[in-house]
ZADO-1210 file (C-alpha; in nm, 4 decimals, padded with zeros to 6 digits):
<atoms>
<atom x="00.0000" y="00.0000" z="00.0000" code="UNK" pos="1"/>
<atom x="00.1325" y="00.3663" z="-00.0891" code="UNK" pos="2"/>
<atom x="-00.0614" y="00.6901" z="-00.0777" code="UNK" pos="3"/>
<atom x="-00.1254" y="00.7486" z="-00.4148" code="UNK" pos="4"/>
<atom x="00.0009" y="01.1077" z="-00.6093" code="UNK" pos="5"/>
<atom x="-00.2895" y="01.2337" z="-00.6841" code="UNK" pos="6"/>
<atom x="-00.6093" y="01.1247" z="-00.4683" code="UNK" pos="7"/>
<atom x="-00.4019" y="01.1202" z="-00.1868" code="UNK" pos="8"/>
<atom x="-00.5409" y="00.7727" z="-00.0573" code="UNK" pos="9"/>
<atom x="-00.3759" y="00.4645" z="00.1097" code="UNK" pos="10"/>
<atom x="-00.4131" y="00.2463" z="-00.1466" code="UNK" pos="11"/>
<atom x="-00.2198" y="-00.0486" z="-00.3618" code="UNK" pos="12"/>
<atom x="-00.0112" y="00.1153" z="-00.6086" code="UNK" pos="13"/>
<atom x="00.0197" y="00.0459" z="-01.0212" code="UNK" pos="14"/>
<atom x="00.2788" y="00.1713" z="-01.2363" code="UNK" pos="15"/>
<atom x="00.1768" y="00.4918" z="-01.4407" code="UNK" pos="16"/>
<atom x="00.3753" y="00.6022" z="-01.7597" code="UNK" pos="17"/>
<atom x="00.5391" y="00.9708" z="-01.7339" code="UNK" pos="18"/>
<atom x="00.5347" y="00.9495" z="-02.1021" code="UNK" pos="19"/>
<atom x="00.2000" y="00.7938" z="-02.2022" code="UNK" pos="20"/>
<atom x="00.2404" y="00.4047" z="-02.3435" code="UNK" pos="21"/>
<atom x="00.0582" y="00.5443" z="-02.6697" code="UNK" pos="22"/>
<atom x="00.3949" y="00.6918" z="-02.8105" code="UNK" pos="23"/>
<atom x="00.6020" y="00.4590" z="-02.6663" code="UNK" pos="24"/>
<atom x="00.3775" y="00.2080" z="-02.9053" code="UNK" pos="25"/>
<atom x="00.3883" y="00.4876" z="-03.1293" code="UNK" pos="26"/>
<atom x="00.7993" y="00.4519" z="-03.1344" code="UNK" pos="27"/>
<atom x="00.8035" y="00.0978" z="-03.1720" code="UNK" pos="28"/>
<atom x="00.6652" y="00.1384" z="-03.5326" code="UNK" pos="29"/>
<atom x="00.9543" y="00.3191" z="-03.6353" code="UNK" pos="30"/>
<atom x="01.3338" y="00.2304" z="-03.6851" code="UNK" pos="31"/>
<atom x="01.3959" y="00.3779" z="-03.3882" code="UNK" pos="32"/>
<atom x="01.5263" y="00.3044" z="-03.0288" code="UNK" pos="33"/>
<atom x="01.5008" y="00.5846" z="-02.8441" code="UNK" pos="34"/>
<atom x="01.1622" y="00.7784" z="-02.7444" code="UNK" pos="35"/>
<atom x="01.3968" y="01.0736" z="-02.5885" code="UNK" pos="36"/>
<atom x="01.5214" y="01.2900" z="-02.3557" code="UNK" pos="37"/>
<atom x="01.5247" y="01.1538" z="-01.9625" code="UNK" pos="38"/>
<atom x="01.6433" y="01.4080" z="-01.7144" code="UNK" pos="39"/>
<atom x="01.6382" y="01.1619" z="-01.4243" code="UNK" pos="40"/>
<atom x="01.9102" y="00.9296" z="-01.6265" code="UNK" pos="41"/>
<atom x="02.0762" y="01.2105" z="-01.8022" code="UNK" pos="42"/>
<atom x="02.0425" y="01.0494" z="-02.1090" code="UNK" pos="43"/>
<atom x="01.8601" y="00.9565" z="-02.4295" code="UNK" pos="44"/>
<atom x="01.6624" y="00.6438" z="-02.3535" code="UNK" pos="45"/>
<atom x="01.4668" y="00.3853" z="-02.4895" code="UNK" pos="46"/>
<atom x="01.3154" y="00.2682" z="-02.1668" code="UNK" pos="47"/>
<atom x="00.9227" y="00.2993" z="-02.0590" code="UNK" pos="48"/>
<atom x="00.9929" y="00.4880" z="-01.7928" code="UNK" pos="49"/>
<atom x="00.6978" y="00.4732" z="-01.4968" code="UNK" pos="50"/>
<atom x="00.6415" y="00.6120" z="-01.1377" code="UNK" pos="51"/>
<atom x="00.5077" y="00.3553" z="-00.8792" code="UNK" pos="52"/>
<atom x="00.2826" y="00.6301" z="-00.6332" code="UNK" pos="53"/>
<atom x="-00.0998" y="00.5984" z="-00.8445" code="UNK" pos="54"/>
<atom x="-00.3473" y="00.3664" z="-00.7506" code="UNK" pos="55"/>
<atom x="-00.4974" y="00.1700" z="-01.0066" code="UNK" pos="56"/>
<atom x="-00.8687" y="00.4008" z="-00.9416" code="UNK" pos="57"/>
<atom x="-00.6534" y="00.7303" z="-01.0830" code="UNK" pos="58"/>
<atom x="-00.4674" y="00.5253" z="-01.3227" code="UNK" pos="59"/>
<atom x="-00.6890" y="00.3056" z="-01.5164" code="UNK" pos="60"/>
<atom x="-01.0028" y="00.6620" z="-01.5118" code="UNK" pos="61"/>
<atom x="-00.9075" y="00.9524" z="-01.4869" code="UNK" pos="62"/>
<atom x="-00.5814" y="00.9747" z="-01.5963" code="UNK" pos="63"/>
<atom x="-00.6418" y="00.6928" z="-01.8665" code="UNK" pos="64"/>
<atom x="-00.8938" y="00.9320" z="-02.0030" code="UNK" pos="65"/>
<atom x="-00.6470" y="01.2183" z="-02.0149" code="UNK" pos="66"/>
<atom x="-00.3985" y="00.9965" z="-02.2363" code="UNK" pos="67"/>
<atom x="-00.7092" y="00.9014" z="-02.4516" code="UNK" pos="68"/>
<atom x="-00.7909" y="01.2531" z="-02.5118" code="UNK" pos="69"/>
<atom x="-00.4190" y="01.3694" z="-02.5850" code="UNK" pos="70"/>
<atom x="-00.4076" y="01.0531" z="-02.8543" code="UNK" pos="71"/>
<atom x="-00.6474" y="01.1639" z="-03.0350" code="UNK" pos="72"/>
<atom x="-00.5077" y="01.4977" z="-03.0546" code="UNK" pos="73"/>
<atom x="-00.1727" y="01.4639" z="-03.1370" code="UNK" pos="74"/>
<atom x="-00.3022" y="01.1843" z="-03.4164" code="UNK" pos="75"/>
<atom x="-00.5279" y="01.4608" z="-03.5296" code="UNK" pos="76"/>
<atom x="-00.3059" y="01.7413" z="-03.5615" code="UNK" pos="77"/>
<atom x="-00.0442" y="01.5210" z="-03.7969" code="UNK" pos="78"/>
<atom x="00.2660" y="01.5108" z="-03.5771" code="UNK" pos="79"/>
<atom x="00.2667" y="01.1354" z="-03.5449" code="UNK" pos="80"/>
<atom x="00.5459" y="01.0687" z="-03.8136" code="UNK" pos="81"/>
<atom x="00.8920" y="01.0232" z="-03.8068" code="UNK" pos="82"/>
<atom x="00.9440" y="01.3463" z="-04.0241" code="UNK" pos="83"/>
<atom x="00.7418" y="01.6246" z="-03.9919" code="UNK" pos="84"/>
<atom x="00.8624" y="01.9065" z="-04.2558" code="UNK" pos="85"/>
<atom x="00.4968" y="02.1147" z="-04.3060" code="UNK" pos="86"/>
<atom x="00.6386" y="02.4791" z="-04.1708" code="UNK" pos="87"/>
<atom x="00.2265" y="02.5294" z="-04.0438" code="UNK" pos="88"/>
<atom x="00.0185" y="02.3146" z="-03.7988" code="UNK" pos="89"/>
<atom x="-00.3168" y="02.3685" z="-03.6791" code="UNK" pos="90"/>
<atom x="-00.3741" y="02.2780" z="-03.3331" code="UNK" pos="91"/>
<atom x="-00.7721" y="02.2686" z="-03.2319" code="UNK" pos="92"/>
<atom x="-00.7726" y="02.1515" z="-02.8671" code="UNK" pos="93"/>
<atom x="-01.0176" y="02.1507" z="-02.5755" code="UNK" pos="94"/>
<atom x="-00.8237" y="02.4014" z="-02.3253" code="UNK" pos="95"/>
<atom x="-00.8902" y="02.2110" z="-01.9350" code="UNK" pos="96"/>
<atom x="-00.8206" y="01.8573" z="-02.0547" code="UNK" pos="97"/>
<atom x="-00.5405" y="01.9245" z="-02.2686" code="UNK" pos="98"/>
<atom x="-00.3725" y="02.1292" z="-01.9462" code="UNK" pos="99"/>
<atom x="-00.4846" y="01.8516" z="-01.7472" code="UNK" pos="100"/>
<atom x="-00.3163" y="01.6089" z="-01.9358" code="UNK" pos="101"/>
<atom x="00.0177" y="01.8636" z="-01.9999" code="UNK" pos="102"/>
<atom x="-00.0088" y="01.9257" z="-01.6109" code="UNK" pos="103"/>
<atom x="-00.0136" y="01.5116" z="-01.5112" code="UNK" pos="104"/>
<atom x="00.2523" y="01.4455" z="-01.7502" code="UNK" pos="105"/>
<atom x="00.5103" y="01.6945" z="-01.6087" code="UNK" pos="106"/>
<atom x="00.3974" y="01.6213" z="-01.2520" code="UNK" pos="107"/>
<atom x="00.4757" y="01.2494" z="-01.3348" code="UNK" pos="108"/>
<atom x="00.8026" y="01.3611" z="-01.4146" code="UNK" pos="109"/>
<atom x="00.8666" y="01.5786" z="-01.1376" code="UNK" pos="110"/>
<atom x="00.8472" y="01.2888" z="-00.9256" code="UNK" pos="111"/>
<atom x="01.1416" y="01.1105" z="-01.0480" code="UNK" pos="112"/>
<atom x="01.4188" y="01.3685" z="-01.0912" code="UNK" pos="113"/>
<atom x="01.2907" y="01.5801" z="-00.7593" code="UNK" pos="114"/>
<atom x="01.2652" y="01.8729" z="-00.9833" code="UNK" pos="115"/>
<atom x="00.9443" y="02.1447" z="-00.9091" code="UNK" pos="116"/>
<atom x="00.7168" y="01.8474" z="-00.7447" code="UNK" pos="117"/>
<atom x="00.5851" y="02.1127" z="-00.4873" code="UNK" pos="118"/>
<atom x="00.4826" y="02.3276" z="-00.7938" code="UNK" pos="119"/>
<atom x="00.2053" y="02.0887" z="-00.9028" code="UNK" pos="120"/>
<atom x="00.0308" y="01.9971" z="-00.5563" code="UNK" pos="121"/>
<atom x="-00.1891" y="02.2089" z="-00.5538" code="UNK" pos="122"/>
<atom x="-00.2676" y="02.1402" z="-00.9461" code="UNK" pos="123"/>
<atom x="-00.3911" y="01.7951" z="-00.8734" code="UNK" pos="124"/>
<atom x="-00.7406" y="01.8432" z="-00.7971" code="UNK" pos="125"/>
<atom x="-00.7357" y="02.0347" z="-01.1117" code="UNK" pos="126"/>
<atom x="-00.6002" y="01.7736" z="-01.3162" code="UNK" pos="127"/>
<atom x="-00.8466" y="01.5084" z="-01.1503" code="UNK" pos="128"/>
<atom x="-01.1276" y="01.7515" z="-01.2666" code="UNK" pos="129"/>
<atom x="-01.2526" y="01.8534" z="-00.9244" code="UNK" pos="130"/>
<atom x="-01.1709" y="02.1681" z="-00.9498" code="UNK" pos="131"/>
<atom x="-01.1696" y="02.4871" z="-01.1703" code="UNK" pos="132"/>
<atom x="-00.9449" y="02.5925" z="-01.3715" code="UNK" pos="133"/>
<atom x="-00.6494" y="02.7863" z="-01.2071" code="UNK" pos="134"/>
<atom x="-00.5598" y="03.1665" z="-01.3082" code="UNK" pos="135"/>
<atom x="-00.3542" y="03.2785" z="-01.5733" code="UNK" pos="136"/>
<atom x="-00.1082" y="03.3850" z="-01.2988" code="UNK" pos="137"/>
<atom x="-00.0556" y="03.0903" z="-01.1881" code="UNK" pos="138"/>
<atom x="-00.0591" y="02.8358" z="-01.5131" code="UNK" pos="139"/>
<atom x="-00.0038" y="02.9836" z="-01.8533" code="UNK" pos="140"/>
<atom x="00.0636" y="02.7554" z="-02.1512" code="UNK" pos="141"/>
<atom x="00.1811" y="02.8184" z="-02.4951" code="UNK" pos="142"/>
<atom x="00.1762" y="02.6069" z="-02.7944" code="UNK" pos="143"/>
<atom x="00.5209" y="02.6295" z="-03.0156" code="UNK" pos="144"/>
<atom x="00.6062" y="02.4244" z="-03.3790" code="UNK" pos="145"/>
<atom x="00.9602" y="02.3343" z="-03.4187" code="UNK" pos="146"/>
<atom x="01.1511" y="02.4072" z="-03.7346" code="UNK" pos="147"/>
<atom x="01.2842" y="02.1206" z="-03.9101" code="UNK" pos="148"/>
<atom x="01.6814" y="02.1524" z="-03.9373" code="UNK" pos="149"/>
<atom x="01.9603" y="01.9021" z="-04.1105" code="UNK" pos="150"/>
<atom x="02.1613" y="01.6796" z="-03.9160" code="UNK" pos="151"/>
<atom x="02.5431" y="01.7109" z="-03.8521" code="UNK" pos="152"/>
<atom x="02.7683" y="01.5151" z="-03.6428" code="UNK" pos="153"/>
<atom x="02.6699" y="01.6244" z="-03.3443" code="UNK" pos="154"/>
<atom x="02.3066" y="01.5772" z="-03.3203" code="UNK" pos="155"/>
<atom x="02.3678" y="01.2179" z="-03.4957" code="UNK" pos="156"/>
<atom x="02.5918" y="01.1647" z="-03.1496" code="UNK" pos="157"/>
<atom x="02.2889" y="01.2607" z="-02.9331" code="UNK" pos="158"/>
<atom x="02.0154" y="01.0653" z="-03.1134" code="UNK" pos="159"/>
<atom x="02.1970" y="00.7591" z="-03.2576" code="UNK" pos="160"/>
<atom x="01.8978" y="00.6568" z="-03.4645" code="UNK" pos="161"/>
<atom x="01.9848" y="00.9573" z="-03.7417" code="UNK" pos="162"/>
<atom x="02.2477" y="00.7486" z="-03.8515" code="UNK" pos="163"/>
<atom x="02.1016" y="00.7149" z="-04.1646" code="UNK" pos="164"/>
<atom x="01.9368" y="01.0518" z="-04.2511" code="UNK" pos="165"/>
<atom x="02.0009" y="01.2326" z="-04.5548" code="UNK" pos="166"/>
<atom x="02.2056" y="01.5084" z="-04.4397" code="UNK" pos="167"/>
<atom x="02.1009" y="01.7301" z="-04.7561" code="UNK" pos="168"/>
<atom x="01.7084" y="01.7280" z="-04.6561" code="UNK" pos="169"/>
<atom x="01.5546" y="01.9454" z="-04.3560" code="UNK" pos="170"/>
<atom x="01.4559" y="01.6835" z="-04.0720" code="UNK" pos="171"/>
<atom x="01.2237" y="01.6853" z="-03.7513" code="UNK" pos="172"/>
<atom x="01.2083" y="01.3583" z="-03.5816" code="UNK" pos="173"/>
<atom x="00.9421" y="01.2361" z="-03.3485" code="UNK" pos="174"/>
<atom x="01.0945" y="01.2798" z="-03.0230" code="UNK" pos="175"/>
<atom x="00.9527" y="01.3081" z="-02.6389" code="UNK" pos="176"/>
<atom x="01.0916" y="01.5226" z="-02.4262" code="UNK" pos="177"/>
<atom x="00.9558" y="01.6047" z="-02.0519" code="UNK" pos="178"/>
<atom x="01.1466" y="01.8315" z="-01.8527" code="UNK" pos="179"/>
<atom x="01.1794" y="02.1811" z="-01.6828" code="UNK" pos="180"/>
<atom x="01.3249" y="02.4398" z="-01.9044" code="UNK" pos="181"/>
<atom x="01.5815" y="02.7481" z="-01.8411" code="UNK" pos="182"/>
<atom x="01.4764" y="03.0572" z="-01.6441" code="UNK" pos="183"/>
<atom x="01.6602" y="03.3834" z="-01.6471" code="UNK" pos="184"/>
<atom x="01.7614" y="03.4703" z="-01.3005" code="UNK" pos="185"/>
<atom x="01.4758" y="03.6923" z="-01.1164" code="UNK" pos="186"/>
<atom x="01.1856" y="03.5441" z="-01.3536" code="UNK" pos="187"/>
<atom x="00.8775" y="03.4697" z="-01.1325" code="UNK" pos="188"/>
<atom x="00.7721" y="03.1424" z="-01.2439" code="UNK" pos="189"/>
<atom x="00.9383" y="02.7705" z="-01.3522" code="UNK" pos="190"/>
<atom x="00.9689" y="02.6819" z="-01.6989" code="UNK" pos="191"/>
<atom x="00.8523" y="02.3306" z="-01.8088" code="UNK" pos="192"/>
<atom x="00.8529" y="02.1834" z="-02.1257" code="UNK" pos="193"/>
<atom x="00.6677" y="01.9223" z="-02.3212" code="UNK" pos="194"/>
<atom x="00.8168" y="01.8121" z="-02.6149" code="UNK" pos="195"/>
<atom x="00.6548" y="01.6017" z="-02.8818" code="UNK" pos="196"/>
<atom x="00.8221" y="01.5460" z="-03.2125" code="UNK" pos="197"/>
<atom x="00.7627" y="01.9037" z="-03.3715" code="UNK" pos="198"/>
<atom x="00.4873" y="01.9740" z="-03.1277" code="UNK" pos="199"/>
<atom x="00.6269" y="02.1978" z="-02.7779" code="UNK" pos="200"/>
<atom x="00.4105" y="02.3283" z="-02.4897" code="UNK" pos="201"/>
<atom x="00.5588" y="02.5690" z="-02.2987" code="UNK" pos="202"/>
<atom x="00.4408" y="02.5601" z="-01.9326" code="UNK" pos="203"/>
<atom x="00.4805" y="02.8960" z="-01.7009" code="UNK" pos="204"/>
<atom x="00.4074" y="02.7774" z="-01.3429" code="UNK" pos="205"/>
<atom x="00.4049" y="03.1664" z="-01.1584" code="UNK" pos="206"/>
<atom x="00.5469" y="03.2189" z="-00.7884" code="UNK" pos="207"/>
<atom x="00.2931" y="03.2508" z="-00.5614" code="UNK" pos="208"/>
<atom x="00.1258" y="03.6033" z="-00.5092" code="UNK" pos="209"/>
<atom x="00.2025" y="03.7199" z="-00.8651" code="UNK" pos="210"/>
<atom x="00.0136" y="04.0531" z="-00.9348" code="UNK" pos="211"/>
<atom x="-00.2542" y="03.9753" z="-01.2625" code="UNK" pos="212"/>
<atom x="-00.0749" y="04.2635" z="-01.4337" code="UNK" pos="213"/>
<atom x="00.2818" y="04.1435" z="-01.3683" code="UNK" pos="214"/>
<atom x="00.2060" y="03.7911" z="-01.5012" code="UNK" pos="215"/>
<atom x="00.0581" y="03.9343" z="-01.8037" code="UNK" pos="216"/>
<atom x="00.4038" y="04.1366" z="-01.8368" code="UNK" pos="217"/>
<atom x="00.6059" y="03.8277" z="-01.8065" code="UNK" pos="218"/>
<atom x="00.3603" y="03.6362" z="-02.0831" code="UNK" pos="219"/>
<atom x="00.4611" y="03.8633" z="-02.3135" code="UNK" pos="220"/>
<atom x="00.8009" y="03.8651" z="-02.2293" code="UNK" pos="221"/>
<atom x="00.7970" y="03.5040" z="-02.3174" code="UNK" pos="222"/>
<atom x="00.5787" y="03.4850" z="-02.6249" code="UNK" pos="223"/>
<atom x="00.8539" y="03.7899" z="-02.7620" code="UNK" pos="224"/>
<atom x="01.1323" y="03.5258" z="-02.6708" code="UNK" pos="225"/>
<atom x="00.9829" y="03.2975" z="-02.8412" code="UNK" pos="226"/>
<atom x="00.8643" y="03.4551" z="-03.1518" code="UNK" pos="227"/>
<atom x="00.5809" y="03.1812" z="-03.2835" code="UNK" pos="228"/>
<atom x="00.4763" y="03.0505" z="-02.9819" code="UNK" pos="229"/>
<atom x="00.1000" y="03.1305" z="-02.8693" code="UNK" pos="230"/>
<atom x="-00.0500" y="03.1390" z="-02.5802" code="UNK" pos="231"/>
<atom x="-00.2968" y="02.8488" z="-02.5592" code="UNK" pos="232"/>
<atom x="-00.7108" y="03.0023" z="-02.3996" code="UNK" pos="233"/>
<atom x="-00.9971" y="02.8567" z="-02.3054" code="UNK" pos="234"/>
<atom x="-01.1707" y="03.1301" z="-02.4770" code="UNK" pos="235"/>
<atom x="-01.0291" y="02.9853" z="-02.8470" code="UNK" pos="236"/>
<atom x="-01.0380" y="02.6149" z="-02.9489" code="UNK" pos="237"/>
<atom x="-00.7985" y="02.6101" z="-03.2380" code="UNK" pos="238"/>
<atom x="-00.4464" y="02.8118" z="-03.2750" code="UNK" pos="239"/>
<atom x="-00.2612" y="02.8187" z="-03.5666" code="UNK" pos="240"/>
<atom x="00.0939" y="02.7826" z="-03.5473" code="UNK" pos="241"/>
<atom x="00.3649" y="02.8595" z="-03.8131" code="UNK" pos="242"/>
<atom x="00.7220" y="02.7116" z="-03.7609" code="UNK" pos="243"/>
<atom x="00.9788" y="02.9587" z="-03.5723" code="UNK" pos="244"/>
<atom x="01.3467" y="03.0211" z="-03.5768" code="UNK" pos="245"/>
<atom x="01.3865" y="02.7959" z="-03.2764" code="UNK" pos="246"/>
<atom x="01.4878" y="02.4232" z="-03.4376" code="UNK" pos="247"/>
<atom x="01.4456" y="02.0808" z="-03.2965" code="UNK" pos="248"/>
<atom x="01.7777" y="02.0947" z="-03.2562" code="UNK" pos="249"/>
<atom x="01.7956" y="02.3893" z="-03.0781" code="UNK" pos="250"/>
<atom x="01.5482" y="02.2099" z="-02.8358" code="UNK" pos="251"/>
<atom x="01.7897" y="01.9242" z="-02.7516" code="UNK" pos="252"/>
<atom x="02.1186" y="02.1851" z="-02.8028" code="UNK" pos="253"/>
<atom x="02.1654" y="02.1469" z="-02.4100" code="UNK" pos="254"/>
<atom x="02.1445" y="01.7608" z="-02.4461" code="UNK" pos="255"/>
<atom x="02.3667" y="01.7666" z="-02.7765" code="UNK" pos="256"/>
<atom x="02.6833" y="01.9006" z="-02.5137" code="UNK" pos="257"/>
<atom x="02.5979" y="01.7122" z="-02.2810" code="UNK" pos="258"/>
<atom x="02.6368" y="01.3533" z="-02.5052" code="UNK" pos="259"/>
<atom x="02.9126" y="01.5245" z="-02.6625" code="UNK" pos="260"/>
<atom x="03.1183" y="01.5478" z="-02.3659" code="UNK" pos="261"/>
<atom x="03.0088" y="01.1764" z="-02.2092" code="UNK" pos="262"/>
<atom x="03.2021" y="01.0404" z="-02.5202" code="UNK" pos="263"/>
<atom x="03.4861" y="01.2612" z="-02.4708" code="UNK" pos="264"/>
<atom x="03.5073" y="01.1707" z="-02.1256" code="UNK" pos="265"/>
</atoms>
């Protein structure tokens, strides 16, 4: 018995994905090994990776439904191949379960590198649906399309299945990538990041106590940043996004060194 994550009850425990089994199963159709970045190995991994704190009631409802819902929308938008080159995608998206399901995924990963947990307590009710939406001061999500880029050395070092890419032709693989992204010093919130193939969501988790009119400041501070990313309402139900300057690549640039110097070491 364990207290489970998210209802908070004494209960056995099952194993729950942090990235959903749907693109793992989605990986294994392609001549590929590795689904992505892991921050709690520090590597590129092929491994289903799971926590071991949900009981089976969460699992196999509530969040099962989340993952059912997020299946059919990343099948619908198109990003579900192993090379997306369009430089548009349209995105049409119910706003509380898609941050319900962007919110359980990163708090699933929280839990295994220690990174920002205490950030999503108070989300869980939320992402169980029990309870409203929170404010735009304290969640804010924005929906970005990475640019397709061609391969060099390097990157084929960090993501060994590009082996056999044509180097001439612009690429964007399908790869996952949960983790917490980098803040300028003094920003009032945590960065996360969820990364699928072409397909990024940019998650702003604000300090506590945030004044309305200084999170809207720091919004568009961010969208400026990153010029092509959109902020994601539950006013609108479809966004259209058009490929920025910001690569794939550029995404996994951090990772890229980090590879780089394990096989120098």
């Amino acid at each position: 018995m364990t207290i489970c994550a998210y209802c908070k009850q004494d209960r056995t425990a099952t194993r729950e994905h942090i990235v959903p089994a749907f693109l793992y199963e989605y990986q294994k159709t392609l001549d590929a090994s590795i689904v992505g970045w892991n921050e709690a190995a520090g590597k590129m991994v092929p491994g289903e990776f799971k926590v071991k704190d949900v009981c089976d009631d969460c699992n196999s409802r509530t969040l099962s439904q989340l993952d059912d819902y997020a299946k059919a929308l990343l099948k619908n938008v198109g990003i579900l191949t192993p090379n997306y080159t369009r430089s548009t995608l349209t995105l049409s998206y119910d706003y509380d379960l898609l941050v319900r399901w962007l919110l359980k995924v990163s708090f699933n990963s929280s839990r295994t590198d220690g990174a920002h947990r205490h950030l999503f307590e108070d989300l869980v009710p939320y992402m169980l649906g029990n309870e409203a939406r929170p404010r735009r001061g304290r969640v804010t999500v924005a929906a970005y399309l990475a640019g397709a880029e061609r391969i060099d050395s390097a990157k084929r070092a960090a993501v060994p299945y590009l082996k056999d890419v044509d180097t001439e032709q612009p690429f964007n693989p399908f790869l996952v990538r949960i983790c917490y992204g980098a803040v300028e010093r003094g920003r009032p919130y945590m960065l996360r990041l969820n990364v699928f193939g072409p397909l990024v969501f940019f998650m702003l988790l604000f300090d506590e106590g945030i004044l309305p009119g200084h999170a809207s400041a720091e919004i568009r501070r961010f969208l400026k940043k990153f010029a092509g990313a959109v902020e994601l309402t539950a006013q609108h139900k479809r966004v259209e996004l058009r490929a920025g300057e910001t690569t794939w690549a550029d995404l996994y640039a951090a990772q890229v060194a980090r590879v780089k110097a394990l096989n120098l070491s």
